[in-house]
N, C-alpha and C positions, 0 to 999 in steps of 0.2 A: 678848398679841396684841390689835388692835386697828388701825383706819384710822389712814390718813395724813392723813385729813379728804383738804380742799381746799387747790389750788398755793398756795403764797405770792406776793405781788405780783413781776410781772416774768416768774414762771416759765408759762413753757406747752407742759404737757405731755399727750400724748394716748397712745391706747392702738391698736397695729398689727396687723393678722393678718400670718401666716409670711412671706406678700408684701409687708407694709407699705404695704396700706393700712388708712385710718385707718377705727376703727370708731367710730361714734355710740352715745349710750345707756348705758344697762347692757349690762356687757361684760365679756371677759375677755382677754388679749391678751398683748402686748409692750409693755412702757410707755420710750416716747421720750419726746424735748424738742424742741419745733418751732423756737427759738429761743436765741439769748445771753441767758444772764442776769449779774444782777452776782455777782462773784467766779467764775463760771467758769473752770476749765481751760484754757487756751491752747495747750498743748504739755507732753511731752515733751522733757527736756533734751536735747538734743546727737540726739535723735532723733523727728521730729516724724512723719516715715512710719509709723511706730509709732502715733503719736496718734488719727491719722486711720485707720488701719486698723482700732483698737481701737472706737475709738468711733463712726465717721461710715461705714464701711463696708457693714456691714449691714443697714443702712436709710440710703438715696440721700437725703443732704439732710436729717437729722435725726439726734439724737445719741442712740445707743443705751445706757437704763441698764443693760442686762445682767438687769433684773430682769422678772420676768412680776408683773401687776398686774391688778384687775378692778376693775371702778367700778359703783357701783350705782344705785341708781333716784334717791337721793338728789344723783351728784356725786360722793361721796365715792371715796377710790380707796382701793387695800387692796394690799399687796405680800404675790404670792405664795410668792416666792420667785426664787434665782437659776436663770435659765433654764437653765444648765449641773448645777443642780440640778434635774432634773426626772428622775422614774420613769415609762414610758412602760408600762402594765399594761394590754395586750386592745387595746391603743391610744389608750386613756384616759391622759391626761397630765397628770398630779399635781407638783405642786410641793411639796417634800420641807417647807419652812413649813406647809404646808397640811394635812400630815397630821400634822408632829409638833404645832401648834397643838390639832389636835381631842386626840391622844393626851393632851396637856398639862391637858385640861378635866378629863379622869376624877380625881378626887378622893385617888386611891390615888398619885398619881403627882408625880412632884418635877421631874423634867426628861428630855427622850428628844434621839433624832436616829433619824433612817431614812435608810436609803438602799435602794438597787436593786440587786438580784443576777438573775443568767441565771437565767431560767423556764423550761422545755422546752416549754411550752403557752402562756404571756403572753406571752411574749416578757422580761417583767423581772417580778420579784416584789417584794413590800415587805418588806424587814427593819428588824427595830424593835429598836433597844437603849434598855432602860428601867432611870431609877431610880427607885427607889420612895421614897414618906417611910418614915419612921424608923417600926415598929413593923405595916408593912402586910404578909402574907404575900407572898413571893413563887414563886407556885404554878399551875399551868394555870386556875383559877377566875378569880383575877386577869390572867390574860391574856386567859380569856375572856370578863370583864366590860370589858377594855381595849378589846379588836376590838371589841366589841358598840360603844363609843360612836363609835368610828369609825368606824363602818357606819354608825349613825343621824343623824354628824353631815355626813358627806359622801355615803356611798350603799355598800351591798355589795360594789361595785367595786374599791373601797380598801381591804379588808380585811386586815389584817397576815398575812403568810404565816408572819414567824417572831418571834418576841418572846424575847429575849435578857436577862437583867436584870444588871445590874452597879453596881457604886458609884460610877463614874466615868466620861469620856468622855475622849477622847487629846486635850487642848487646848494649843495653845500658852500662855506667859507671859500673852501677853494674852491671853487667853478664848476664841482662837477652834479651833473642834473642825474637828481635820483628817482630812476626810472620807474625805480618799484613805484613808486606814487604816481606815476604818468600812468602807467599799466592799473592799477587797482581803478582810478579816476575814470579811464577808456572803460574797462572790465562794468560799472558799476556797482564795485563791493567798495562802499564806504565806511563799512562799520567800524573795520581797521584797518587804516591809514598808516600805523606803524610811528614809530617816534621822529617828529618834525624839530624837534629840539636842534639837531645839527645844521635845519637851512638856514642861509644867509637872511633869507625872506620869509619866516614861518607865515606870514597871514597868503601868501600865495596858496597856497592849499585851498583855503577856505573860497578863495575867487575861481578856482579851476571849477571846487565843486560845483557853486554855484549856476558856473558858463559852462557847464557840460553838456553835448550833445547828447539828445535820445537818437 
């Protein structure tokens, strides 16, 4: 984890609240592009209404990256995450980056993902599936040394409701962990699961369900 630093020449890009307008400063927001840059996007093949609804619609006049981003005193910006990835906890609004980032710091830990499950009192709770390095227990101390640094690195707000530990995540060929299955797993709707045909690890599924937290 780490900044994006600062745009590269050509790009300029700011940061919007829910309204889209632009905010000054250190900040936290919706991160747009006010402008064309080189090599840009032009279209959608054979369907450009598509293009424009995806990306220019949302924010009037500006091209939405889908990502929540924060810029600090320095300039620098920092991507939080994807906006369609956020957990909305008390009404506090976390980006699913942001928390598995801090999870990622504690030293006992190899790689996580979180997402959001129905809360009867937050409205969404945080669920945390963790792998651990090789050789670390994994035991409610360890979970409760986990939550502790994600308490201190973001605020008590964020504090993991359930921590799951497994050896694997559901990821496609290419790397990327398909959440919907972390979400339905967290959620408790098993019945459909959806097509695992494209993970790297299809028997991963079957071990989440199994190690799921009530």
């Amino acid at each position: 984890p780490g900044s994006a630093t600062k745009p590269f020449f050509g790009i300029k890009p700011a940061i919007v609240d829910k309204e889209g307008k632009i905010i000054e400063g250190a900040c936290e927001g919706n991160l747009v592009i006010l402008d064309s840059w080189p090599g840009q996007m032009r279209t959608v093949y054979g369907d450009h209404a598509r293009f424009e609804k995806t990306y220019f619609s949302t924010f009037k006049g500006m091209y939405f990256t889908g990502d929540g981003a924060r810029r600090d005193e320095d300039g620098d910006y920092w991507i939080t995450g994807r906006v369609d990835d956020v957990i909305n906890v008390s009404g506090h609004r976390f980006g699913t980056a942001e928390i598995e980032s801090a999870i990622n710091r504690h030293p006992a830990v190899a790689e996580s993902a979180v997402v959001g499950f129905p809360h009867d009192l937050k409205g969404q709770g945080i669920y945390a599936y963790v792998i651990l390095k090789e050789g670390v227990n994994a035991d409610d101390g360890t979970a409760a040394d986990i939550n502790k640094t994600v308490r201190t690195i973001i605020g008590p707000i964020a504090a993991l409701d359930h921590v799951q530990w497994t050896t694997g995540l559901p990821k496609t060929r290419s790397g990327k962990i398909m959440r919907r299955i972390l979400r339905k797993v967290a959620a408790n709707e098993l019945e459909n699961l959806g097509d695992t045909s494209t993970l790297a690890d299809p028997s991963i599924v079957d071990t989440l369900v199994k190690n799921r937290r009530h």
